[in-house]
C-alpha positions in Angstrom: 10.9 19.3 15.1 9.6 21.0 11.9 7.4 18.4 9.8 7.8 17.6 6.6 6.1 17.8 3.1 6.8 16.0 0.1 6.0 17.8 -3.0 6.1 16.0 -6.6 6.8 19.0 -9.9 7.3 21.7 -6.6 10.2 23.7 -8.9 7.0 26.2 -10.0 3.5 26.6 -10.5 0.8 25.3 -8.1 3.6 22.9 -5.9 5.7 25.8 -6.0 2.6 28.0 -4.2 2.4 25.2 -1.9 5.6 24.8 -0.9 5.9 28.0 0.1 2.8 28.0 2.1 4.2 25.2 4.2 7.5 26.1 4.6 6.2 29.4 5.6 4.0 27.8 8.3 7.1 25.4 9.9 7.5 23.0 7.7 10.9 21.7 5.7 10.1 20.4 2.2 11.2 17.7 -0.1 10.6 18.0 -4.3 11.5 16.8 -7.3 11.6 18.5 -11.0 13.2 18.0 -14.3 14.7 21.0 -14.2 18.0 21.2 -11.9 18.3 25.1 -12.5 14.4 26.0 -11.4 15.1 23.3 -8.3 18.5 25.4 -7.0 16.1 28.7 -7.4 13.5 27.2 -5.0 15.8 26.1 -2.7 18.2 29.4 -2.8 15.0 31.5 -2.6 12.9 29.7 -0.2 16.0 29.0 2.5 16.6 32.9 2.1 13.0 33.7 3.1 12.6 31.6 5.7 15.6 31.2 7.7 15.8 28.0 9.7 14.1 26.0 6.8 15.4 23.2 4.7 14.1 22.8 1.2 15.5 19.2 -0.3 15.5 18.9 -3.9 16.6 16.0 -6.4 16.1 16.2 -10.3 13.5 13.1 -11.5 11.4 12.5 -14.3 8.6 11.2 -12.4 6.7 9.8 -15.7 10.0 7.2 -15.7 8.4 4.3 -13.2 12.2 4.1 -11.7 12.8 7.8 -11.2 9.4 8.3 -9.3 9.9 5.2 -7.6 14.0 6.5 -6.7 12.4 10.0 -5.6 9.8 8.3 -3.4 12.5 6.2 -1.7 14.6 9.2 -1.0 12.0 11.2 0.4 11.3 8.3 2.5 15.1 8.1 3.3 15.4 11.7 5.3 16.3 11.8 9.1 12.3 12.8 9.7 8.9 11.0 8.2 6.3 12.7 5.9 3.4 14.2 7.1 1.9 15.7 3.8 2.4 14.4 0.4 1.5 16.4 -2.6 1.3 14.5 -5.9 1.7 17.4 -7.9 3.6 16.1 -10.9 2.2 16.2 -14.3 1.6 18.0 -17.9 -1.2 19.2 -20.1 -0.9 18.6 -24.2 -3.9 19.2 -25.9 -5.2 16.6 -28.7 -8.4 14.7 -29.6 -8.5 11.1 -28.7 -8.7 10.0 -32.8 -6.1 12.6 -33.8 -3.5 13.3 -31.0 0.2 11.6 -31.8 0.3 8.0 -30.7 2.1 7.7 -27.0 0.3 10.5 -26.1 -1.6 8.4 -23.4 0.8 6.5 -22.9 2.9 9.6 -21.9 0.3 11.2 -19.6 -0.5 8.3 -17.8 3.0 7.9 -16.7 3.6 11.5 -15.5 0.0 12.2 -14.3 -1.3 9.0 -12.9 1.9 6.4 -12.4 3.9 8.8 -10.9 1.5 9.7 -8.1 0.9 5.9 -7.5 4.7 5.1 -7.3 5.9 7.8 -5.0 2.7 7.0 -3.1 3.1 3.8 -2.5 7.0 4.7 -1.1 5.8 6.9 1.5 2.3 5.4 2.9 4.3 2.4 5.5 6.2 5.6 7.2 3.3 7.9 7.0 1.0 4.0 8.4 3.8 3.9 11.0 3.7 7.7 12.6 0.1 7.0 12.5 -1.2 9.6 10.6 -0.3 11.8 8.0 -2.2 13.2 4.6 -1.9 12.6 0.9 -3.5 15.3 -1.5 -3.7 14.5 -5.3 -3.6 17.3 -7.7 -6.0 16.4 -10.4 -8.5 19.1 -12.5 -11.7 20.1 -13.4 -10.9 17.7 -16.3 -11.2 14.6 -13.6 -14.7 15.2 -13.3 -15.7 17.1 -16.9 -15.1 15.9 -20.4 -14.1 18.9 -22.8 -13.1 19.0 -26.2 -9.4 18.7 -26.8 -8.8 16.9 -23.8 -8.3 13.5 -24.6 -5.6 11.6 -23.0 -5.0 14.6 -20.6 -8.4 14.2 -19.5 -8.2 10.3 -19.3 -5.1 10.6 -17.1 -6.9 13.1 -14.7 -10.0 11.1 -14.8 -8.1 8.1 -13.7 -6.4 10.0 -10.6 -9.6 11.0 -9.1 -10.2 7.2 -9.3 -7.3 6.7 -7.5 -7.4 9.2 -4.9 -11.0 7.6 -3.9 -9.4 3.8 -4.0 -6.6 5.5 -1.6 -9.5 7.1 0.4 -10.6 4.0 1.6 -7.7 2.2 2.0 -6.5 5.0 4.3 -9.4 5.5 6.8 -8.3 2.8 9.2 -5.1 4.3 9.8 -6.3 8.0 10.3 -4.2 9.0 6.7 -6.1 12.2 4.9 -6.5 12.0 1.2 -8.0 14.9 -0.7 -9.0 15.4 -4.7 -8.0 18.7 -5.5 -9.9 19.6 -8.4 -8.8 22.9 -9.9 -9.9 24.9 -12.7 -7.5 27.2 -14.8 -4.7 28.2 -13.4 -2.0 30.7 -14.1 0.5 28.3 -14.2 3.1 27.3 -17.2 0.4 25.8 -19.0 -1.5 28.9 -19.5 1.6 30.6 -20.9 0.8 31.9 -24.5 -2.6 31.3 -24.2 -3.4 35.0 -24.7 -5.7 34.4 -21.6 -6.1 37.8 -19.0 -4.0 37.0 -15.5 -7.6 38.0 -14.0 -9.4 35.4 -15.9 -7.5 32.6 -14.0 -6.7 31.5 -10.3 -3.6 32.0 -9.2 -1.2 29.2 -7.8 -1.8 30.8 -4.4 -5.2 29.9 -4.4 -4.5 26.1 -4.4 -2.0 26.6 -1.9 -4.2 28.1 0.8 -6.9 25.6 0.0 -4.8 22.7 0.2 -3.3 23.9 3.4 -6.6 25.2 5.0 -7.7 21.7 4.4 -4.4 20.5 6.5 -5.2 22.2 8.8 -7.9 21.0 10.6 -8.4 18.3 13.2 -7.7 14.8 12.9 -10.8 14.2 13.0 -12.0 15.4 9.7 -11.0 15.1 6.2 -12.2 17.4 3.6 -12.3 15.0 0.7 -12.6 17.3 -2.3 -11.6 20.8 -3.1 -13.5 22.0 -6.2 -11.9 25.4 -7.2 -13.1 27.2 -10.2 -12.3 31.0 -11.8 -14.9 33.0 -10.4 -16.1 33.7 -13.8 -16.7 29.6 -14.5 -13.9 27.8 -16.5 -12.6 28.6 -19.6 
């Protein structure tokens, strides 16, 4: 039976890279956008490339506590249990914490941190009950650096790294992976406008591999931080 990954925001970008890394490896995906039109594409596109694959797509707003929490039971809800979840959703708007529009944190907090704890929270009983599985956490460079014209983006980020090491230890006794992946810039939507060289960036790609390299490897090892940076430092 092909396993399964979950993917939150997988419609383009970085969980787009990664679902197409899995998929391309075995594995049938579940994700979740805004965007109906971008989630048809993925699944048109992907169940074209790799025959025998089944991409499952449903249209949430994950920074709405019901609509993550709706998404998490669905994926939970398929004929087959997760192995990999990939709390990928979330969004980047630049401001200073004395000058940025109120709601702002309020806003990234819900898409970047609440969402991730929601639809994670939905899937750990099956993953507890198949006895294993693993969990990675998108966050950013911004988790573990302050910058200017961050603020509650960086907040957000710094507060799922805290999360992903609280899950950590919950996990171990029950042989569940969880992995930080701290990424730099990225030629992702974000990045769009920025007048920024392709080269200068990492491509969505690059995550992928990483994330599924660390997948990859015995039970009995968990790589509990991937740090990925430009090769010319960040920007």
């Amino acid at each position: 039976m092909r396993k399964l990954i979950v993917v939150t925001g997988g419609s383009q970008g970085i969980g787009r890279a990664i679902i197409e890394k899995f998929v391309s490896q075995g594995f049938d995906a579940v994700t979740c956008s805004r965007r109906v039109g971008e989630l048809e594409a993925l699944k048109s596109e992907t169940e074209s490339r790799y025959p025998g694959a089944t991409v499952y797509i449903r249209q949430a707003d994950l920074s709405v506590k019901h609509e993550a929490i709706a998404f998490g039971e669905y994926a939970g809800s398929l004929e087959k249990h997760p192995d990999v979840l990939v709390n990928n959703a979330g969004y980047f708007v630049p401001g200073e914490i004395s000058t940025e529009p109120d709601g702002n944190l309020e806003s990234m907090i819900g898409a970047n941190l609440y969402s991730a704890y929601h639809v994670t929270r939905c899937l750990i009983s099956a993953m507890k009950a198949h006895g294993g599985g693993h969990i990675f956490n998108i966050c950013s460079i911004a988790s573990i650096q302050a910058y200017n014209n961050g603020g509650s983006y960086a907040i957000s980020k710094f507060a799922l790294l805290g999360f992903s090491k609280c899950l950590r230890e919950e996990l171990k006794p029950h042989r569940i992976g969880v992995t930080s992946v701290i990424p730099g810039a990225t030629l992702t939507r974000s990045w769009e406008g920025s007048g920024c060289p392709d080269e200068r960036v990492m491509k969505a790609s690059d995550i992928a591999e990483s994330v599924y390299n660390a997948w990859s490897l015995s039970p009995g090892a968990v790589v509990e931080e991937i740090l990925l940076r430009p090769m010319e430092g960040d920007i």
